[in-house]
C-alpha positions as a printed NumPy array, in Angstrom:
array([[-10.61 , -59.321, -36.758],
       [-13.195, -59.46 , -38.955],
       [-14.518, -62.794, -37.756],
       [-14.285, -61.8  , -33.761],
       [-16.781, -59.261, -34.369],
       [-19.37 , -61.327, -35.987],
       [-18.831, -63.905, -33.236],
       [-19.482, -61.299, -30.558],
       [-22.422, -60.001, -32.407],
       [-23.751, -63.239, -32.699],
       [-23.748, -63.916, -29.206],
       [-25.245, -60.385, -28.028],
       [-27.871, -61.604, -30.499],
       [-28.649, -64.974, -28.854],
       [-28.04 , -63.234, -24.957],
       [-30.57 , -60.138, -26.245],
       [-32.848, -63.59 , -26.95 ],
       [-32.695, -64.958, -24.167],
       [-33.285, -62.128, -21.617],
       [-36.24 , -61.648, -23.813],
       [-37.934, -65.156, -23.554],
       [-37.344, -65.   , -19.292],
       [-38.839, -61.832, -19.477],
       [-41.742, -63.261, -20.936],
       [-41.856, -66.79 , -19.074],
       [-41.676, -64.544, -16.043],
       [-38.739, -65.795, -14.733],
       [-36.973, -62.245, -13.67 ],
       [-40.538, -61.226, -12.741],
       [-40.612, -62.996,  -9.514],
       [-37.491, -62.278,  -8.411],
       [-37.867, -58.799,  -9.401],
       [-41.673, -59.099,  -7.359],
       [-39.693, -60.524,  -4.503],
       [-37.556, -57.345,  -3.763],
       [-39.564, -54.568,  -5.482],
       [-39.414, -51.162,  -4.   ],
       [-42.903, -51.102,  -3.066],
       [-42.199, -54.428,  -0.732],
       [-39.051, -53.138,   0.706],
       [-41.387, -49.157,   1.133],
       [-43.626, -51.417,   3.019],
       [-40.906, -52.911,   5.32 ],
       [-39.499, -49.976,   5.945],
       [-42.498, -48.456,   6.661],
       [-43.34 , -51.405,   8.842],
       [-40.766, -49.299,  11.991],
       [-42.479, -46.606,  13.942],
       [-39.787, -45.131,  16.005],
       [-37.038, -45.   ,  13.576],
       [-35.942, -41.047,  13.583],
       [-36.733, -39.253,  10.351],
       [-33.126, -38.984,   8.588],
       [-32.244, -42.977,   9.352],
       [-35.955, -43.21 ,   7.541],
       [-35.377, -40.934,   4.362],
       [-31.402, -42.211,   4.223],
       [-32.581, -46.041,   4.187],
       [-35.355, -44.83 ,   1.539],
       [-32.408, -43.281,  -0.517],
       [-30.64 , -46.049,  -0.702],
       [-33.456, -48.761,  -1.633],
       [-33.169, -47.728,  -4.784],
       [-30.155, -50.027,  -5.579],
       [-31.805, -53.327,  -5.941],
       [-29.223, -55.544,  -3.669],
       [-30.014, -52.842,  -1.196],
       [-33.728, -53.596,  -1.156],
       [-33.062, -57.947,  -1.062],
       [-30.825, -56.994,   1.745],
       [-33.295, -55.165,   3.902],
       [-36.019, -57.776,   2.832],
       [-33.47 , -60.862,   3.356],
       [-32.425, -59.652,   6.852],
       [-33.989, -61.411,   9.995],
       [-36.961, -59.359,  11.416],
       [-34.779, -59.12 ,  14.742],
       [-32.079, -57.297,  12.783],
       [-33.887, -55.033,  10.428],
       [-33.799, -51.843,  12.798],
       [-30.333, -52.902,  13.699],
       [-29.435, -52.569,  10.376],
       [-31.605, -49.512,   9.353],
       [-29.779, -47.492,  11.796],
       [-26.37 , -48.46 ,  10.292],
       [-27.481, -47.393,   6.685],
       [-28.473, -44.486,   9.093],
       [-25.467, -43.98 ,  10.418],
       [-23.92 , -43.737,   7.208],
       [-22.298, -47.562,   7.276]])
């Protein structure tokens, strides 16, 4: 037992490492660049005529990260399509 739990510490140690080191090569930082909430703001911002509550209900739920590379991943001819689902409560 004793031995499973100094394995598993070791390798939290060596995963805490690595996160770490792409942190600092800046590896997660593009990605994280790529689908920030200020890009996704900025798309969303983009649509005029969207009606108020589809607007503040697609800004509530850009703050879950796969949201926001969704909306940003989408094809420009689909965005609104898909804003007014998140809308619509979908």
């Amino acid at each position: 037992m004793t031995e499973a739990i100094k394995g598993f510490t070791e390798v939290s140690k060596v995963r805490l490492i690595a996160n770490k080191s792409r942190k600092q090569t800046g590896e997660s930082f593009v990605r994280s660049e790529r689908f920030s909430i200020d890009k996704a703001v900025e798309v969303l911002n983009s649509y005029d005529h969207l009606y108020d509550f589809t607007h503040y209900k697609v800004l509530k739920v850009l703050l879950n990260p796969n949201v926001r590379a969704a909306l940003i991943s989408v094809k420009l001819e689909s965005r609104r399509a898909w804003m007014e689902l998140v809308g619509n409560g979908y």
